[in-house]
MIDRENKOL-452626 format. One line per field, with one value per atom (N, C-alpha, C, O): residue number from 1; residue in three letters; atom name; x negated, y negated, z. Coordinates in steps of 0.1 Angstrom, whole numbers. Example, Ala and Ser with C-alpha at 12.3 -4.5 7.8 and 13.67 -1.06 7.14 Angstrom:
% residues 2
i 1_1_1_1_2_2_2_2
aa ALA_ALA_ALA_ALA_SER_SER_SER_SER
at N_CA_C_O_N_CA_C_O
X -132_-123_-132_-142_-128_-137_-129_-134
Y 57_45_33_33_22_11_0_-11
Z 78_78_78_85_71_71_79_80
END
This chain:
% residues 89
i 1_1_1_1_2_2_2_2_3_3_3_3_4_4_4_4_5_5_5_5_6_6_6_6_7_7_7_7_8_8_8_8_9_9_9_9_10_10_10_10_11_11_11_11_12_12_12_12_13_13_13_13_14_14_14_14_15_15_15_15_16_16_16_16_17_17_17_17_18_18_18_18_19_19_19_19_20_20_20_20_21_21_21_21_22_22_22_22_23_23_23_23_24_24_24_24_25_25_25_25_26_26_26_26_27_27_27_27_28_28_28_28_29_29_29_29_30_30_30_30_31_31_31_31_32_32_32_32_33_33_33_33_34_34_34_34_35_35_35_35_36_36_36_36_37_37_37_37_38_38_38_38_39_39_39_39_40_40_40_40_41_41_41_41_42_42_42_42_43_43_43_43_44_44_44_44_45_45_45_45_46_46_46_46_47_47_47_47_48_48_48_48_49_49_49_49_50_50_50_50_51_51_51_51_52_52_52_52_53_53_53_53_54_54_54_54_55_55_55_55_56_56_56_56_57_57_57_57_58_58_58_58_59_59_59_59_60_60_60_60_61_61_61_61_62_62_62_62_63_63_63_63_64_64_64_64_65_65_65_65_66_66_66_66_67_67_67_67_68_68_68_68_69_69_69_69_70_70_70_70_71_71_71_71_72_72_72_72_73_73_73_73_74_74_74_74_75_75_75_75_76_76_76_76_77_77_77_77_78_78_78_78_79_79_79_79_80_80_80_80_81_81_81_81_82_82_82_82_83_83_83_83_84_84_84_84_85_85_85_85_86_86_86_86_87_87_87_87_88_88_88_88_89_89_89_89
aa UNK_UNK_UNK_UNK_UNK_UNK_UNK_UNK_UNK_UNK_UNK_UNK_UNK_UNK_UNK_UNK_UNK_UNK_UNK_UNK_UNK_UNK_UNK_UNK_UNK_UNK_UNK_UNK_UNK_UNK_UNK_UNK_UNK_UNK_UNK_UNK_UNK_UNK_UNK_UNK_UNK_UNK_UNK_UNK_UNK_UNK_UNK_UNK_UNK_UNK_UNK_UNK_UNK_UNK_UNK_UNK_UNK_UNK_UNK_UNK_UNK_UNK_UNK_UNK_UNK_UNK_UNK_UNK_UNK_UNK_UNK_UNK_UNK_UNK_UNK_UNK_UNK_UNK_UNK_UNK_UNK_UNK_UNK_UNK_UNK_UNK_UNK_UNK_UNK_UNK_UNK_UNK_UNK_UNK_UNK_UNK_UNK_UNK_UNK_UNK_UNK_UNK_UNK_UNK_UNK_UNK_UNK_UNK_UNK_UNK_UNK_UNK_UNK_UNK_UNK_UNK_UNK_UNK_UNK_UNK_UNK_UNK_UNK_UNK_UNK_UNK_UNK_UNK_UNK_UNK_UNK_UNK_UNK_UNK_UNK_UNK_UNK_UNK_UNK_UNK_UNK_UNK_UNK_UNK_UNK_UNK_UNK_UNK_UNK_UNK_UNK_UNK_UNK_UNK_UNK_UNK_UNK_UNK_UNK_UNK_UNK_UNK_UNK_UNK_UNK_UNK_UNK_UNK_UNK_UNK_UNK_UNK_UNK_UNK_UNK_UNK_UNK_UNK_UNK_UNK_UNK_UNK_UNK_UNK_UNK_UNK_UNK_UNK_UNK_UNK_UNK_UNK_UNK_UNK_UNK_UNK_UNK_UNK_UNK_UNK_UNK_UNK_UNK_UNK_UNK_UNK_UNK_UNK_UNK_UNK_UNK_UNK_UNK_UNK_UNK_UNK_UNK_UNK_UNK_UNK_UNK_UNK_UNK_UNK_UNK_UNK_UNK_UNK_UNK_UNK_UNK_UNK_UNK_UNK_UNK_UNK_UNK_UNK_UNK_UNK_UNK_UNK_UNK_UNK_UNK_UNK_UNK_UNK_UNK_UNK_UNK_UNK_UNK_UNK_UNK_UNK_UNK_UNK_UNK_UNK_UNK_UNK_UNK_UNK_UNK_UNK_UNK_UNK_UNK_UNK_UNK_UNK_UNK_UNK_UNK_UNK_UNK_UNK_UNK_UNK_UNK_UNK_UNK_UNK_UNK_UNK_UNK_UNK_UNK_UNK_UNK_UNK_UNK_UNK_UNK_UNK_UNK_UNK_UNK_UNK_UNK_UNK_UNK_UNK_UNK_UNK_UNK_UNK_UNK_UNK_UNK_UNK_UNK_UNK_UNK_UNK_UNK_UNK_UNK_UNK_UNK_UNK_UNK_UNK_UNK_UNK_UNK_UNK_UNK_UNK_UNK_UNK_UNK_UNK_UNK_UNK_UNK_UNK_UNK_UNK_UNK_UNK_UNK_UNK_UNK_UNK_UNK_UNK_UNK_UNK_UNK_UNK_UNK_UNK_UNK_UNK
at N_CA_C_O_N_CA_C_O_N_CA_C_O_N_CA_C_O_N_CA_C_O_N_CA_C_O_N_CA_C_O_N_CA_C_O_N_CA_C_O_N_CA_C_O_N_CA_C_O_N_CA_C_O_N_CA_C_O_N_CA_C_O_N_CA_C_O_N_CA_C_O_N_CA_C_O_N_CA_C_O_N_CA_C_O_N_CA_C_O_N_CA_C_O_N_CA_C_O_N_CA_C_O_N_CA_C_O_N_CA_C_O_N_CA_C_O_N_CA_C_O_N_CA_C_O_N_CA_C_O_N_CA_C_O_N_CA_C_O_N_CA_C_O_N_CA_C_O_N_CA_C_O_N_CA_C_O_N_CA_C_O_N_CA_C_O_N_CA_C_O_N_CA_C_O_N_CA_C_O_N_CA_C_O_N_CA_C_O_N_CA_C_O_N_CA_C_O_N_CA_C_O_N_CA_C_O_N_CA_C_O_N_CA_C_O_N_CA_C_O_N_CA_C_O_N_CA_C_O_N_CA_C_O_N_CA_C_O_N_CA_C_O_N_CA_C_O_N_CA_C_O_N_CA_C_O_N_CA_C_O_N_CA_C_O_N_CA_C_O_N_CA_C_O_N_CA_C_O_N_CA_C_O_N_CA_C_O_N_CA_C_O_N_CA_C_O_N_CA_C_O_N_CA_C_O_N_CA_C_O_N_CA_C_O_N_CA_C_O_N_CA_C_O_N_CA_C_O_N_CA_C_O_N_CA_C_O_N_CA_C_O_N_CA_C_O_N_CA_C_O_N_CA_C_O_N_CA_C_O_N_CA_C_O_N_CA_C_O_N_CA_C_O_N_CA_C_O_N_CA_C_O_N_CA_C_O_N_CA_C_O_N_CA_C_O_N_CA_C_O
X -2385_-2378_-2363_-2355_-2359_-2345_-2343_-2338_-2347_-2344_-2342_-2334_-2355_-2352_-2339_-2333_-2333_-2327_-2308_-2297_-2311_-2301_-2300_-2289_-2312_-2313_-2309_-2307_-2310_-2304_-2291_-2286_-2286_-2266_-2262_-2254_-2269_-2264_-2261_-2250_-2272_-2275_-2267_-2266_-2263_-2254_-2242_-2235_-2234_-2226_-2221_-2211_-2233_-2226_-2227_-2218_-2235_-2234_-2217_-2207_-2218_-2205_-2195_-2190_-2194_-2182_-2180_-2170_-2190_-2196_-2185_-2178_-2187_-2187_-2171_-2164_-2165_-2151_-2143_-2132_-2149_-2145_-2131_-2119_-2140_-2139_-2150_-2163_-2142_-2149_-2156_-2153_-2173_-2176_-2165_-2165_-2157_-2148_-2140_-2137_-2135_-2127_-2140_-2136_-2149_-2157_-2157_-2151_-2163_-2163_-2148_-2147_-2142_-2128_-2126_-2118_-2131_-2130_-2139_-2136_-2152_-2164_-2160_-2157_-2159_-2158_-2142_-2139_-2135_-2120_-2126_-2125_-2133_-2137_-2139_-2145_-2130_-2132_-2148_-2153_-2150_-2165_-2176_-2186_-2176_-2182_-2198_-2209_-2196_-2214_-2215_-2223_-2207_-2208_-2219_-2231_-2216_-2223_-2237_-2248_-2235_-2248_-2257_-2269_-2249_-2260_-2269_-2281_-2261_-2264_-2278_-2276_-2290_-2301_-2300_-2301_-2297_-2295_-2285_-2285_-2280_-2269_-2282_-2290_-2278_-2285_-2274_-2261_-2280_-2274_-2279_-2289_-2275_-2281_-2282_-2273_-2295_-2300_-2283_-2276_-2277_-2272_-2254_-2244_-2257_-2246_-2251_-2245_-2266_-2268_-2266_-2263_-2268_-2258_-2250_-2247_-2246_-2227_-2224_-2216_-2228_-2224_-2225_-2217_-2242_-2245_-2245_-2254_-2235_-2230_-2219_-2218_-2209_-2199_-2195_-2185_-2207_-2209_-2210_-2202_-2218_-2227_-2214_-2211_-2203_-2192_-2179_-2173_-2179_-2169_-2180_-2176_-2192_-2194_-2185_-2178_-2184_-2173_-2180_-2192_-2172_-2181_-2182_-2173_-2195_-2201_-2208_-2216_-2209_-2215_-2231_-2236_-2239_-2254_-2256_-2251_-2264_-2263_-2274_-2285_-2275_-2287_-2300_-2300_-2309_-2321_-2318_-2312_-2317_-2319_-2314_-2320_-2292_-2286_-2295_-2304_-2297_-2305_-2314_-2315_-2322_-2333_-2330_-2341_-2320_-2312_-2307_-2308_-2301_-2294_-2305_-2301_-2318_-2328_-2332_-2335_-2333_-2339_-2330_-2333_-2320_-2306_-2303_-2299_-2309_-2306_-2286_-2276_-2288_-2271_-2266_-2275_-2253_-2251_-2232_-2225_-2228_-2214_-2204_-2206_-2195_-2183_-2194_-2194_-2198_-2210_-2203_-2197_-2203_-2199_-2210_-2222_-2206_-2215_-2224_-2233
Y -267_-274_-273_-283_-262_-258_-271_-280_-275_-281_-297_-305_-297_-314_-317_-327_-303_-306_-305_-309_-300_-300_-315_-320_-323_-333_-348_-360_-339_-349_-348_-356_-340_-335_-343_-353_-337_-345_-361_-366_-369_-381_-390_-402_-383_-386_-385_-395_-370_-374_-386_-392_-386_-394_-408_-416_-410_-425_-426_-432_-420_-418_-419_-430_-413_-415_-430_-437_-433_-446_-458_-466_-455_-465_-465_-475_-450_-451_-443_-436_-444_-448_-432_-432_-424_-409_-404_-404_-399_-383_-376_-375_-369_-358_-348_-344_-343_-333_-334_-324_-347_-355_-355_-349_-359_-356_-343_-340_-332_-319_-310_-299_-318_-311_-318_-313_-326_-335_-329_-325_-328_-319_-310_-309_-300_-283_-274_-263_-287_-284_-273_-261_-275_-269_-281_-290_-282_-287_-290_-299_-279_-273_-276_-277_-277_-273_-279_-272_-293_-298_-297_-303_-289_-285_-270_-270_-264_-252_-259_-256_-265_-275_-278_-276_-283_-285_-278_-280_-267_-255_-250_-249_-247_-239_-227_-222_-222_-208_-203_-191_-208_-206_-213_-222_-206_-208_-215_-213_-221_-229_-223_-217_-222_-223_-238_-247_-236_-247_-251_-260_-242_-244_-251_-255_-250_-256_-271_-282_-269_-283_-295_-306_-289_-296_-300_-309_-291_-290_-304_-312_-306_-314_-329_-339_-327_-342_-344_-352_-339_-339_-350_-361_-340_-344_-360_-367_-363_-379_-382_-392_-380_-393_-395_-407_-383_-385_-397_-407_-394_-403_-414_-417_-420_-430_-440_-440_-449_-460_-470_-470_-477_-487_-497_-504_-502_-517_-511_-519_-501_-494_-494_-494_-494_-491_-477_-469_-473_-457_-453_-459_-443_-436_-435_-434_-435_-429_-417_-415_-406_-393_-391_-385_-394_-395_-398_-390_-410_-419_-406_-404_-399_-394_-379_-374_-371_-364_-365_-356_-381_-381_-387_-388_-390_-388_-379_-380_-366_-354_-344_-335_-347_-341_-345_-338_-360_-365_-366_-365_-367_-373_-379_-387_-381_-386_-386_-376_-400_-400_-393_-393_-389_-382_-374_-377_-368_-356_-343_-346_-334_-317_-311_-313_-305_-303_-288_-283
Z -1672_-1683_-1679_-1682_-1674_-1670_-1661_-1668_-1647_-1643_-1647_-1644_-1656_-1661_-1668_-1667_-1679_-1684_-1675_-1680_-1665_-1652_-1651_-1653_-1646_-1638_-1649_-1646_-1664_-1672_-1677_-1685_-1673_-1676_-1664_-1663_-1655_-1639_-1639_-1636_-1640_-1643_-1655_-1654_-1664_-1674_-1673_-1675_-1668_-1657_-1652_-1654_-1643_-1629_-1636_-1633_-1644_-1653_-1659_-1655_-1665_-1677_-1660_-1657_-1655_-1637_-1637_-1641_-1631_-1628_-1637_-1631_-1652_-1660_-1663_-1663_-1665_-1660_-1651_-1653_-1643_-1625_-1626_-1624_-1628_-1624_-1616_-1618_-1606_-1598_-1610_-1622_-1600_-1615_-1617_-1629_-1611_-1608_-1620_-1626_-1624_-1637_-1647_-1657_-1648_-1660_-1664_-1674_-1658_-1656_-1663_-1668_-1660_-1667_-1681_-1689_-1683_-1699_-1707_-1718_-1701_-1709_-1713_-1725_-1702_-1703_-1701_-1701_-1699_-1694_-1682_-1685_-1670_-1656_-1653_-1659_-1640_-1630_-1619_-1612_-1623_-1614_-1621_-1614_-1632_-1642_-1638_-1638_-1635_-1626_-1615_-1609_-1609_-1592_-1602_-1599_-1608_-1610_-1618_-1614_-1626_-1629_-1618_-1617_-1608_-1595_-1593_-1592_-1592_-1582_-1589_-1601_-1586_-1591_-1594_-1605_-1583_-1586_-1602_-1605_-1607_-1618_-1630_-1628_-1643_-1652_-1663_-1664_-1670_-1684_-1696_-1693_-1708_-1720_-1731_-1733_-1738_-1744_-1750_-1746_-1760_-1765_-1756_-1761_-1745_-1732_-1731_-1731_-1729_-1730_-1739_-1736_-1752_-1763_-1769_-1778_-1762_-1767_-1755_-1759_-1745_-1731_-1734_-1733_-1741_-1743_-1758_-1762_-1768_-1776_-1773_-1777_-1763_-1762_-1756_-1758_-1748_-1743_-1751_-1752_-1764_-1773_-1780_-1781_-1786_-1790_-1780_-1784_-1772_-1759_-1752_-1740_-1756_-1744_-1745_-1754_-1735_-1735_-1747_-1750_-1754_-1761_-1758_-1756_-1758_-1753_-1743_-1740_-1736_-1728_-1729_-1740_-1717_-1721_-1722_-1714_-1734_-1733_-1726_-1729_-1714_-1709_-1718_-1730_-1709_-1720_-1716_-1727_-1709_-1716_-1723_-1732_-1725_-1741_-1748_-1750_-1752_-1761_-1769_-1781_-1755_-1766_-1768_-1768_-1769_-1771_-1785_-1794_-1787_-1799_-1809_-1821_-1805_-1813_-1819_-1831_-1809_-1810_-1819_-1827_-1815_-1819_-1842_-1851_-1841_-1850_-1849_-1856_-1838_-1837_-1848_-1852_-1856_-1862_-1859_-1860_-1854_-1845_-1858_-1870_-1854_-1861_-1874_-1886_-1869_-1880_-1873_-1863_-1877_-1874_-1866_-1868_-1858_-1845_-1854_-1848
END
């Protein structure tokens, strides 16, 4: 489970990079104010908690670009989540 939910921070990430044309190294410092912050995500060996993963893809569903396509793993996050945009975390 650990790792799916790695392979879905990662992948969101690099979307969200992609879409406004930042290094992860610049997402990573926007997210977590660390620089590193998905270089350590990468990494297997280093553990996350549920509650990191939240706060992360929280923080996207708050900042996607708008007009943007949103990821399905966001998507079903903010399903699961019952996201609700500018709600109190």
């Amino acid at each position: 489970m650990e790792n799916d939910l790695r392979q879905s921070l990662l992948s969101t990430a690099r979307i969200y990079g992609d879409l406004t044309d930042c290094a992860l190294s610049t997402v990573s410092r926007r997210v977590k104010n660390n620089a590193s912050f998905f270089s350590g995500i990468a990494d297997p060996s280093k553990s996350f908690t549920a509650r990191t993963y939240d706060e992360v893809m929280r923080w996207f569903a708050d900042n996607w670009p708008a007009g943007a396509q949103v990821p399905l793993d966001l998507m079903k996050w903010m399903v699961a989540a019952e996201y609700n945009r500018g709600a109190a975390a």
